[in-house]
C-alpha positions in Angstrom: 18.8 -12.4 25.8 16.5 -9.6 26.2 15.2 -7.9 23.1 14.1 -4.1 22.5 11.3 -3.6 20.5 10.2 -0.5 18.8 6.6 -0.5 17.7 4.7 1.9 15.2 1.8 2.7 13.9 1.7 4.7 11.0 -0.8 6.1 7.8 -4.9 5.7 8.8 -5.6 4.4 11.4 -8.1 1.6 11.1 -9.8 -1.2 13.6 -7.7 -4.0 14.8 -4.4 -2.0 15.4 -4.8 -2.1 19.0 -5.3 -6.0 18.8 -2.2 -6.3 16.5 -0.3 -4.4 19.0 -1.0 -6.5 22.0 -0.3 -9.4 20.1 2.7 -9.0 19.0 3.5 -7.6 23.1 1.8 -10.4 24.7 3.7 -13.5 22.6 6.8 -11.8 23.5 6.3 -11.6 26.9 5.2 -15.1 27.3 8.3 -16.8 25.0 11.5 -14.5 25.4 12.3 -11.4 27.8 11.2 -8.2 25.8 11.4 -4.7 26.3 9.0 -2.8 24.0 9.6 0.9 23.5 6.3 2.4 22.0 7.3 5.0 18.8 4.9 7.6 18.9 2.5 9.3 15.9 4.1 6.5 13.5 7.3 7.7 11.5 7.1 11.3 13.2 7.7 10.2 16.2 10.7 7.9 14.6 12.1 10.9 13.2 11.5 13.4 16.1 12.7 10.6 18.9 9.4 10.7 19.9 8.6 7.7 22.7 7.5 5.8 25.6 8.4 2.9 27.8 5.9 0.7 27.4 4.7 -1.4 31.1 2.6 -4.9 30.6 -0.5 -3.5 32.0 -0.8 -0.9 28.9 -1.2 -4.0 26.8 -4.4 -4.7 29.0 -8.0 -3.9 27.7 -7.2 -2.9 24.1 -8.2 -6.2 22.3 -11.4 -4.4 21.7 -10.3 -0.5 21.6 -10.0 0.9 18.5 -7.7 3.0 16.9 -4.0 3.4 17.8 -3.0 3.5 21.6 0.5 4.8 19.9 -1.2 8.1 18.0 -0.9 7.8 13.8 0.3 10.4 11.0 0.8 10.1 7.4 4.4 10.4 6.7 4.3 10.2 2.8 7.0 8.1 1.4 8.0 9.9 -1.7 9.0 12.8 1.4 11.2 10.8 3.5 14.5 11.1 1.0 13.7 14.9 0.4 15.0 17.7 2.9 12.3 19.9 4.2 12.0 23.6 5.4 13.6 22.3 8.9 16.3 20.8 7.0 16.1 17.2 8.6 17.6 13.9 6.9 14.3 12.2 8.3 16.2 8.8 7.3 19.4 9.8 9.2 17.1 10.5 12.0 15.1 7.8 11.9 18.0 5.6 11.8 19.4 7.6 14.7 16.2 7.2 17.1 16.4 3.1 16.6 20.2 3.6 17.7 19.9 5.9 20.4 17.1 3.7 21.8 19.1 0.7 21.4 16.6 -1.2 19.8 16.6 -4.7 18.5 14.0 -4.3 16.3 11.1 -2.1 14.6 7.4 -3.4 14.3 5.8 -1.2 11.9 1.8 -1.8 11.7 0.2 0.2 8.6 -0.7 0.0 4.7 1.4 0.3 1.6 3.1 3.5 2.2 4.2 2.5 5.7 5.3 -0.8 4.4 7.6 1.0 1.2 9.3 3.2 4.6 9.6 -0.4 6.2 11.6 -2.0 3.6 13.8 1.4 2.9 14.8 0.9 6.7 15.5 -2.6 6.6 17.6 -1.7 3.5 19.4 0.5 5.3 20.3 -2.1 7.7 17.7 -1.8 10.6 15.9 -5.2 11.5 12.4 -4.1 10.9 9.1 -6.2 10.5 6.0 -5.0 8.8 2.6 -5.9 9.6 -0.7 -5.5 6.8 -3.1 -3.4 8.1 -5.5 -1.2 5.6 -9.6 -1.3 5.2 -8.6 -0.5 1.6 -7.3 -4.8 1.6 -4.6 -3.3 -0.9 -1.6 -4.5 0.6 0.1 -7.2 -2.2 0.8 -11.3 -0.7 -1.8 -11.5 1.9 -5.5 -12.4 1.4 -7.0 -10.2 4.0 -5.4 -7.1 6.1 -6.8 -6.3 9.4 -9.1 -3.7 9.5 -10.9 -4.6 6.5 -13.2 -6.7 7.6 -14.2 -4.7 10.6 -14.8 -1.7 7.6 -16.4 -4.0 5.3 -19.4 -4.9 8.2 -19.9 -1.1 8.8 -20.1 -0.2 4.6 -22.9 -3.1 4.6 -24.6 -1.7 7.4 -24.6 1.5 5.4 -25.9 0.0 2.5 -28.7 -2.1 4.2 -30.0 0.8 6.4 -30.1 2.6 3.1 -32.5 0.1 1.6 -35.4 0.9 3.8 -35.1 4.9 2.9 -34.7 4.4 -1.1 -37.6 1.7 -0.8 -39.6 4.1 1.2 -39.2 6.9 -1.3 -38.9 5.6 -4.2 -35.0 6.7 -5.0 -31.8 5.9 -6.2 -28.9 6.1 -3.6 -25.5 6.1 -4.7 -23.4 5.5 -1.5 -19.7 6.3 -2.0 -17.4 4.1 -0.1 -13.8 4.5 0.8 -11.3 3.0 -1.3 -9.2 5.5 -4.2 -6.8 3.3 -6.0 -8.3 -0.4 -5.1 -11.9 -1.7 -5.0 -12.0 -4.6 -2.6 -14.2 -2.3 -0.1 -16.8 -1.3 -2.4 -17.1 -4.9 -4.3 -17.4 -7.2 -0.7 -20.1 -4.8 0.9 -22.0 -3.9 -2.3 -22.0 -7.5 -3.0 -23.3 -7.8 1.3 -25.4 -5.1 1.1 -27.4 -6.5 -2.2 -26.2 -3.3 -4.2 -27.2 -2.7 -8.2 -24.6 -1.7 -9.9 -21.1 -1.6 -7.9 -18.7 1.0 -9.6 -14.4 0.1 -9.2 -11.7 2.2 -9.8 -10.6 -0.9 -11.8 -12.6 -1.0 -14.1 -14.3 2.3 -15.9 -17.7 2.7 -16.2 -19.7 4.2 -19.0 -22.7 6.6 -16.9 -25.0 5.6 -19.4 -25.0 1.9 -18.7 -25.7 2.7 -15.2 -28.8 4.4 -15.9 -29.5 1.7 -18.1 -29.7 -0.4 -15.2 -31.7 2.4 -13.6 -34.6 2.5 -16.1 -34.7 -1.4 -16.6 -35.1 -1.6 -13.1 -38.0 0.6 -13.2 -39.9 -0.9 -16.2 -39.6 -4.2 -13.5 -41.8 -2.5 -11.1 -38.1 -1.9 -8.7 -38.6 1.8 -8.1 -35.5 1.8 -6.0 -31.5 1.4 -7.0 -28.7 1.2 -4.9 -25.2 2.0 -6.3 -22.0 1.8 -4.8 -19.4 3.2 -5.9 -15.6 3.7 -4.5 -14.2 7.3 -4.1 -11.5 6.1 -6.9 -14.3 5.0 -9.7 -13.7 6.8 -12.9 -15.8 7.1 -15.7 -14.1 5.6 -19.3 -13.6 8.8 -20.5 -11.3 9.9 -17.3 -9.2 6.3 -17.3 -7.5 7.7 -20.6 -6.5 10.8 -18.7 -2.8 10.4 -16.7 -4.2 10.9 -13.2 -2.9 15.1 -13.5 -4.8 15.5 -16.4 -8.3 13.8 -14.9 -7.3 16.0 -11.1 -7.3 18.9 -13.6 -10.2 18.3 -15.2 -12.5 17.4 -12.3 -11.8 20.7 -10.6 -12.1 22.7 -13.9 -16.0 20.4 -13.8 -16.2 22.0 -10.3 -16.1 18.0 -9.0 -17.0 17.9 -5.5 -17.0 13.9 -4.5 -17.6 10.5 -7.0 -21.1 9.7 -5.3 -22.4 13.3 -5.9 -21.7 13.5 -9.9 -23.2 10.2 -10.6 -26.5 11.1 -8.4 -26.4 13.9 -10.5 -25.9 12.5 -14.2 -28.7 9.9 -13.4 -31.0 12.1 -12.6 -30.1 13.8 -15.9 -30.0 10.9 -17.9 -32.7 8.6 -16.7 -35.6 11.1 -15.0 -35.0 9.2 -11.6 -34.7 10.8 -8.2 -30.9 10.5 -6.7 -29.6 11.1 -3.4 -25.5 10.7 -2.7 -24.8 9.5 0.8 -20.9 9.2 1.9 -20.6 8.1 4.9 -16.5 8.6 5.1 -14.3 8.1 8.2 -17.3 6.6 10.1 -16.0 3.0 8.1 -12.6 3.2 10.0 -13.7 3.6 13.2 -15.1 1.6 16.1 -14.4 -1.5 17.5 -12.9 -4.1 15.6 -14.9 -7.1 14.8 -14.4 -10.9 16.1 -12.3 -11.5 12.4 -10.4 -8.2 12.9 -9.6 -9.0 16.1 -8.5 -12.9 15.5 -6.7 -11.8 12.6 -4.9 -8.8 14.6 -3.6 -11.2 16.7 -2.3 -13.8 14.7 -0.6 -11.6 13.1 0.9 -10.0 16.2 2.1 -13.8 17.4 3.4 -14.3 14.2 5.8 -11.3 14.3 7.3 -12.5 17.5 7.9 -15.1 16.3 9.9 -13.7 13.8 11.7 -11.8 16.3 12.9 -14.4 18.3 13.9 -16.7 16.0 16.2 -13.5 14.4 14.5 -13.1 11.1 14.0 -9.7 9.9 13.1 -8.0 6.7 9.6 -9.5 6.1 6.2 -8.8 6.7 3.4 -11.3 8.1 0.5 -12.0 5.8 -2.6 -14.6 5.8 -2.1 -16.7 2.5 -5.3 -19.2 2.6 -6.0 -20.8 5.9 -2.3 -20.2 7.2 -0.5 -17.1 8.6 3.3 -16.7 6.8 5.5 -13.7 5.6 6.9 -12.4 2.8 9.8 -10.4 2.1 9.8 -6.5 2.3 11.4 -6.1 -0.8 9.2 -8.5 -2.6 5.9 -6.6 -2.0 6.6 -2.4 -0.7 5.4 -0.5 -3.2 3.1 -3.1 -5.0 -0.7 -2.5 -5.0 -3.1 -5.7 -4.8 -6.0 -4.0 -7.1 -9.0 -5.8 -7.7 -8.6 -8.1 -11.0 -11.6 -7.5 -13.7 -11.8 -11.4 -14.2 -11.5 -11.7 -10.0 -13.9 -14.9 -8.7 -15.9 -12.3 -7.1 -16.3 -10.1 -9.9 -17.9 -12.8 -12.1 -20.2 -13.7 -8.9 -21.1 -10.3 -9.1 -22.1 -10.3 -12.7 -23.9 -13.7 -12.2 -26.5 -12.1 -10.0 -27.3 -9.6 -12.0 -25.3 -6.5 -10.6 -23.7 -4.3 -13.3 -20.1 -2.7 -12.9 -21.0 0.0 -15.8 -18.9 -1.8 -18.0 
């Protein structure tokens, strides 16, 4: 029996997609006759009927392209029950393109909003598969979503190219890395890159400690510090505040970015010189790497495997060594955050880097 597949990629787009894609085409090529319809620009395209026919030879040369061959968007899901200026039921429509296209099936490849859309389909009776892809590794149930380790390599090259400059100079870099509600970015490649003080949005951070760490390293003879710090991090003062109250506050403080305030309150505080480098998008672009692409892949085969065996409603994840699936409604809408007693956390603290705690 041939089956239809719809396949999306929706929220940021991030390295490995591409490879996630063709895995999932390729496996179901080789073990049951598919037919995969590509969904364009993620759930806008769902929404708008938006598609292509996909051949086998667009699956060719893209293990190593990144971004999305299918076009992104964000699609926010506390929007998709609410009826905009056009007037469109985008959850009537979206259930509307998957009938007029006769489809089987919808593989949805994106982070934890994409995944809380996923699971409202499946609940409204579409057979829809999710796969974990974020640099932010947030998504709850897997170990590891594709992208981030592709994203993690490039925030350590950051940080070590930094080294040579504040070493050179004499200065304290804070380097702010992507990551607003979880920290798993900014903790694996400030612990790679040999960072001084890694700041979470997990766990507060009192400014003064920091330039603790500043001054003691500078009594040591280590004229240098590097610092970084997620785009999330708040200070202990701001973690009290509902996250209104601390938007409100940060624009009435004329806030203009994490990295810049704290390269500004240590050069206050402890007398050194500070620079605040963010090096943004750059981490979710590019090729992804040999992991990534691995990874990608598995959990492409994974998914058709799910599909031909019938079994909807879940989404793949890596738990240890092995590549299963949970259910939707089990983990949409749950954030994996980075624990303050996490393995790597104490690591951290057991070499000596501070968290500003």
């Amino acid at each position: 029996m041939k089956r239809r597949i719809g396949i999306l990629t929706a929220g940021g787009d991030c390295p490995g997609l591409n490879a996630a894609i063709r895995g999932v085409a390729r496996a179901a090529y080789e073990t049951f006759d598919a037919e995969i319809i590509g969904i364009l620009d993620g759930y806008r395209g769902l929404i708008e009927g938006e598609f292509r026919l996909m051949r086998k030879q667009d699956f060719s040369g893209i293990l190593t392209l990144g971004g999305t061959i299918l076009g992104s968007s964000r699609r926010p899901f506390r929007e998709m029950r609410l009826l905009g200026d056009d007037n469109v039921d985008k959850v009537a429509a979206m259930k509307k393109t998957y009938e007029d296209l006769k489809l089987d099936c919808l593989v949805t490849l994106g982070g934890n909003g994409t995944h809380k859309t996923a699971n409202l389909l499946s609940e409204e009776g579409l057979n829809v598969i999710g796969l974990p892809k974020t640099i932010d590794n947030d998504i709850y149930g897997t170990d590891f979503t594709f992208g981030f380790h592709t994203a993690c390599e490039i925030a350590t090259d950051v940080i070590d190219r930094l080294h040579t400059t504040a070493a050179s100079h004499g200065r304290v870099i804070v380097v702010e890395i992507m990551g607003n509600k979880a920290g798993w970015l900014t903790l694996y490649s400030g612990m790679a890159g040999g960072a001084d003080a890694i700041l979470l949005p997990e766990i507060p951070y009192d400014i003064e400690k920091v330039a603790e760490v500043m001054e003691s390293r500078a009594r040591n003879n280590k004229a240098f510090s590097i610092i970084a710090v997620a785009e999330g991090a708040m200070d202990k003062k701001e973690a009290k505040l509902k996250r209104k109250e601390r938007e409100a506050a940060r624009k009435d403080a004329g806030f203009h970015g994490i990295a810049y305030r704290i390269a500004e309150q240590l050069q206050e505080l402890a007398g050194v010189e500070a620079r605040a480098v963010v090096p943004g998008h750059i981490q979710r672009g590019g090729t992804p790497c040999a992991y990534d692409r691995v990874l990608s892949t598995q959990f492409g085969v994974h998914a058709a495997d799910l599909i031909k065996k019938d079994k909807y409603g879940y989404t793949v994840a890596l738990v240890g060594n092995e590549i299963v699936h949970n259910k939707l409604s089990e983990v949409a809408g749950i954030s994996k955050l980075v624990p303050e007693d996490h393995q790597m956390v104490d690591l951290a603290r057991n070499i000596g880097i501070s968290f500003g705690d």
